[in-house]
Structures are given as structure tokens and as C-alpha cells.
N, C-alpha and C positions, 0 to 999 in steps of 0.2 A: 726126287722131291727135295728141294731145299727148305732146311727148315733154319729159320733165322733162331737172333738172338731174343727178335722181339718173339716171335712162336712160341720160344719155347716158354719165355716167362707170361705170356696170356693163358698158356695153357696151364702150367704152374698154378696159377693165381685160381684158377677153375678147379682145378680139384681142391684146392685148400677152399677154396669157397665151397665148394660141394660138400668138403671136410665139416666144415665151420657150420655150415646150414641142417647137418644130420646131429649135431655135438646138441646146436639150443636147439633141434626139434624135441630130442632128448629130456634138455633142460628144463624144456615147457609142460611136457606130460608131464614128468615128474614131479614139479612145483605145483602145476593142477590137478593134477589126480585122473585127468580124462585122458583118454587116447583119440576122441573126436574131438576138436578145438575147430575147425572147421567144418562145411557141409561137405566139400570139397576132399577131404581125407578119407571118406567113408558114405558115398552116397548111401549106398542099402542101407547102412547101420544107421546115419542122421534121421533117413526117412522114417524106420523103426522107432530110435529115440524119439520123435517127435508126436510118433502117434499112443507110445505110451504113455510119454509126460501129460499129453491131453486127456486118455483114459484116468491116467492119476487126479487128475484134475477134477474130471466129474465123480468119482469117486471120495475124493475127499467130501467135496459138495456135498454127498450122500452121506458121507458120516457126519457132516454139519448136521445136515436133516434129521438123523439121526438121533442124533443129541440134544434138538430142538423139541423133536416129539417126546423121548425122553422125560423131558421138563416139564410138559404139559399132561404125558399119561402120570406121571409121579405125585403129582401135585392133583388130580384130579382125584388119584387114586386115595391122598393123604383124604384130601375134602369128603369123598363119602364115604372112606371108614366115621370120617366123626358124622355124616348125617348119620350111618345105619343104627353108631352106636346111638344118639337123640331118638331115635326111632325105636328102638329097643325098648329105651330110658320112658319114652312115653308109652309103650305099651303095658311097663311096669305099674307106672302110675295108673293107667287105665283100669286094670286089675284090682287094684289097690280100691279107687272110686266104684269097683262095682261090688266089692265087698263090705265096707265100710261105712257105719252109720253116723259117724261125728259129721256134722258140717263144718267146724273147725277143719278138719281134715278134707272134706272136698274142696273147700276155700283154697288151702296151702296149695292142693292140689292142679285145680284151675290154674292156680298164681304159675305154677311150673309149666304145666304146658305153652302155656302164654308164651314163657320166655322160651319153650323149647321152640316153639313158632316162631318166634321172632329170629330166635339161632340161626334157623334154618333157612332165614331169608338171606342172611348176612353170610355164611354158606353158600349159597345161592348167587351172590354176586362177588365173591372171591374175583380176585385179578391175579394175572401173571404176563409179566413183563408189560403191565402197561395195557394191558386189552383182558375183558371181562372170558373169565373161564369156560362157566357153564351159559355163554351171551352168543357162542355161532361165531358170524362175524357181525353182530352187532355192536356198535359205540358206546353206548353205553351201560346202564344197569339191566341184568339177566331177569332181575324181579324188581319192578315198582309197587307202591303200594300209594292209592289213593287216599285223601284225608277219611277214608269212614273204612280204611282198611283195605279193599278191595284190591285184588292183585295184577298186573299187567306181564305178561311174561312176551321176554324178545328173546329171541325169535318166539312166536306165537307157537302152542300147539297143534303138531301135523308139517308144522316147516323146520323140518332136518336139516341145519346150517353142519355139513362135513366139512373140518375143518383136516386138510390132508396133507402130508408128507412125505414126499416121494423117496423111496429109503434104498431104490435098485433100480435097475436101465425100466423093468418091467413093472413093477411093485409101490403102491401107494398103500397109506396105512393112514387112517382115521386115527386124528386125538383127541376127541373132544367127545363130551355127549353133554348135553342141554339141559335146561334147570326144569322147562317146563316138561322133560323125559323123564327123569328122573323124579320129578315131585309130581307125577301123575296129574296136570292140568288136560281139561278135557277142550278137545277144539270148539266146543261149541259150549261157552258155561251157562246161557241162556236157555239152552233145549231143555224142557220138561225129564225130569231124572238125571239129570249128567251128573256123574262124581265128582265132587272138588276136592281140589289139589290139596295135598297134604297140610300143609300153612293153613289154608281156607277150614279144610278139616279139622285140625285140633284146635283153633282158634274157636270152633263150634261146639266142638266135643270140649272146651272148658268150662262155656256155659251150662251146657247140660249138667256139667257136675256141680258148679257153681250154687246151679238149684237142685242138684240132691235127686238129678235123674241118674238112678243107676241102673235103670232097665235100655237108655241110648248110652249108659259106659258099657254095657255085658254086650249091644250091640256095633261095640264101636271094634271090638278086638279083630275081629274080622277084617276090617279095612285094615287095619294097623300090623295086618300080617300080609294080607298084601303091596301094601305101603313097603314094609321093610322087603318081602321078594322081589320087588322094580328096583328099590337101590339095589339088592344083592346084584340084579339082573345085569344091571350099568357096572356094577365093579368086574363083572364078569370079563364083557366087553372089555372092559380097560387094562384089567389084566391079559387078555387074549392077544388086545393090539401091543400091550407091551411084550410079548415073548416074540412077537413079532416082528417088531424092530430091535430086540437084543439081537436075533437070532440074522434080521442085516447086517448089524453092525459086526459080527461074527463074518456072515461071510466079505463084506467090504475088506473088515483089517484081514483076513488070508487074500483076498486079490492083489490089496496095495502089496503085503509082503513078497506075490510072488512076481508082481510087477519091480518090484525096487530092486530085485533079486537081475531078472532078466534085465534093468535097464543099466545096472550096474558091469553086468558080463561085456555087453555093449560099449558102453562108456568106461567104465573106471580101467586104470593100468593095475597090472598087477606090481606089488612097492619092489619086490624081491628081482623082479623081470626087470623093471622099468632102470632099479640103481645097477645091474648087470650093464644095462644096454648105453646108463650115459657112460658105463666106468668103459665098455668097451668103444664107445663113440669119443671119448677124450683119450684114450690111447692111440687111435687112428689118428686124431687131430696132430697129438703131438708129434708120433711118425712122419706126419704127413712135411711138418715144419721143418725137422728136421732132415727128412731128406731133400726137401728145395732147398735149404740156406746151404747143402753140398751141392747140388747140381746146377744151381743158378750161376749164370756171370756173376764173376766180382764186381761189387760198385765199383766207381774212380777211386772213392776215399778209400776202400779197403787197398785195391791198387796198390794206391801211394801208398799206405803203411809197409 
């Protein structure tokens, strides 16, 4: 086989391109930090990366959720410690009215409840982020109140608006619980005997005292103890779904981490590995150069010198 002058420098030119092509492969993990820069260099590994990145994805998602419900058990939970503590507050005063023979003093006293009513309406229709707390998914206010007082609760009682957030592939968790649950509105307030709601309740239980009834204050404590065990009952819930979703977000951040961990094995160069392998890929280079500019034809111009 003849091998020309042009042969040998096409082939020359091939390995130094070979050379040159293995130097910046080098150059490029290194400067990126990846060893897959193509799907191409690593099908197994791209298709792997790719379905972790998407797990990461919905994952994150979930600690959004996460975070969102957070916000809403936090703040629910803020709202009825202060009802239980009004609720307390008013049981104090009940007490009070049913021992007590000043009318001056059940006067003061009415005057308080009043305003613990009224508290507990405003309580009641709390907002977060823009949409009503203890409202479901309803627009707007949790509790209206008619010109002669009367109360309207949305969502009505007996309609459980679960407001959810889904915190795992499997796992939804309830953030909300309702004004009309929690201040004991009965579904039907027109039936013969039905309880009213707590608002409605000491709103009534003031005038009683107002006029010096202290046999409806000695019978009001009773409600007023059940009153305060429905909110305890709701904070309970609230607390329940919050361990609940800590106890997600617990396990979400150990998955990201052992996803980040594996995607990284995958993908990232190692820095130690990667500066070996350009320091050995630019040694080869430079051999490479230097043995062609010996074995190659002389130009004409070197020639003539």
C-alpha cells in the first residue's frame, strides 16, 4: 500500500482533531460541572436525570403546599387561641353576673359581653392572603350580620367547605375549619329548641344580665363550657393537621436531599477527576503537535529556509 504525502497529513490532522476534540470535551465538563451535556453521552444516565429532575419538581410543588397550609393552620390556629381565650373571658364574667347584686355591675358587665360578641364576629371573618379564613371557599364574609343583628354564616351549618392541600404523591391535609363549626351555629336556627351560636348566645346572655337575671347567668355556664370545648375541639384539628404537614415537609426535604444527592452522582464531574483528566487531555494534545510538526512534510517555505 502506498501511502502518499497527502495520507499521511489527512491522517495527521485526525488524530490531532481527535486530539483537540477529547482536550474541549474535557474543557466543557469542567467549566460546567456536568459529565452529561448531551442526551447523547449518556442515554441511561439523561433518561434517569430526567425523571428525577421531574420527581424534584413535584416535590418541590409539595413543599410549596406545604408551606401554604402552614400559613393557613398558623394563623387559624393564632385566631382561636384568641376566641377560646374571649370565651373564657366571658365565662369569667358570667360568673361574676351570677353572683353579684350591683346593677351597676351587670350593666358593666352586659357592656362586655357585647363587645366580646362583637370580637368574635370580627374573629370570625379574619382574612389570609386575600380570601376569608374561617369562610370555606366562600367570597366573602364567614359571618354577616343583619340590621337587628341576626347572623348569616357561609358556608351555612352542616356544609363542610375542606379546604386541602395536597402535601405527598398520596396525602391531602385539611386547613381550614369554619366559623359556623367552631361558634356552634345550628343548621336549622328556626327549629323549635335549637342552640344559638355563640355570638347569638351572649348577645342574649347580656340582656339577661342587663336585667338582673342571674338565675339565665348560673344557667348560661354550661353552654359556655361547652362553647369553649368546640373551640378547644377545632384547635385540636388544627393542631393535628399541623403535625401533619410538618411531619411532610420532613419527609419531602429527606427525599429532595436524597434525590439531589443521586442526581448529582449522575451528572456532576468530580473537580479533582475532571482537572486530572483536562491536565492529562492537554498533555496528549500537546504530544500530539509535536510529533506531527516532526513527521509531517516540510512546507516549500520551510524548504526554502
Amino acid at each position: 500500500m502506498r501511502v502518499t504525502s497527502e495520507v499521511l497529513v489527512t491522517r495527521s490532522l485526525d488524530r490531532l482533531q481527535s486530539r483537540l476534540t477529547a482536550y474541549e470535551r474535557s474543557q466543557s465538563e469542567l467549566s460546567t460541572g456536568r459529565k452529561i451535556l448531551t442526551p447523547s453521552d449518556d442515554p441511561g444516565g439523561a433518561n434517569r436525570s430526567m425523571s428525577l429532575r421531574a420527581s424534584m419538581r413535584a416535590r418541590n410543588q409539595e413543599l410549596r403546599n406545604s408551606n401554604d397550609a402552614m400559613g393557613w393552620l398558623n394563623n387559624a390556629d393564632s385566631q382561636l387561641q384568641s376566641a377560646m381565650e374571649r370565651t373564657r373571658r366571658a365565662r369569667d364574667l358570667t360568673v361574676d353576673a351570677a353572683t353579684l347584686k350591683d346593677p351597676g355591675a351587670h350593666r358593666a358587665i352586659a357592656t362586655e359581653l357585647r363587645a366580646i360578641a362583637d370580637e368574635l364576629v370580627g374573629i370570625a371573618n379574619t382574612e389570609h392572603m386575600g380570601r376569608p379564613l374561617f369562610g370555606g371557599y366562600a367570597d366573602g364574609e364567614a359571618v354577616a350580620q343583619d340590621a337587628d343583628g341576626t347572623l348569616t354564616f357561609d358556608p351555612p351549618a352542616g356544609q363542610v367547605d375542606q379546604v386541602m392541600r395536597r402535601v405527598s404523591d398520596t396525602e391531602q391535609v385539611r386547613v381550614n375549619t369554619t366559623a359556623a363549626e367552631w361558634l356552634g351555629a345550628p343548621e336549622d336556627p328556626q327549629a323549635p329548641g335549637a342552640p344559638a351560636d355563640l355570638v347569638t348566645f351572649l348577645r342574649g346572655l347580656a340582656d339577661d344580665v342587663d336585667a338582673g337575671d342571674q338565675q339565665a347567668a348560673t344557667q348560661a355556664l354550661g353552654t359556655l363550657d361547652r362553647a369553649t370545648d368546640r373551640i378547644a375541639g377545632n384547635l385540636t384539628d388544627i393542631g393535628a393537621a399541623t403535625n401533619r404537614v410538618e411531619s411532610a415537609k420532613a419527609r419531602v426535604n429527606d427525599a429532595l436531599f436524597a434525590m439531589r444527592t443521586e442526581l448529582s452522582s449522575i451528572e456532576d464531574v468530580d473537580i479533582a477527576e475532571g482537572i486530572m483528566e483536562l491536565q492529562i487531555q492537554e498533555v496528549g494534545y500537546q504530544a500530539t503537535l509535536q510529533a506531527l510538526s516532526k513527521a509531517l512534510p516540510p512546507s516549500l517555505g520551510s524548504f526554502l529556509r
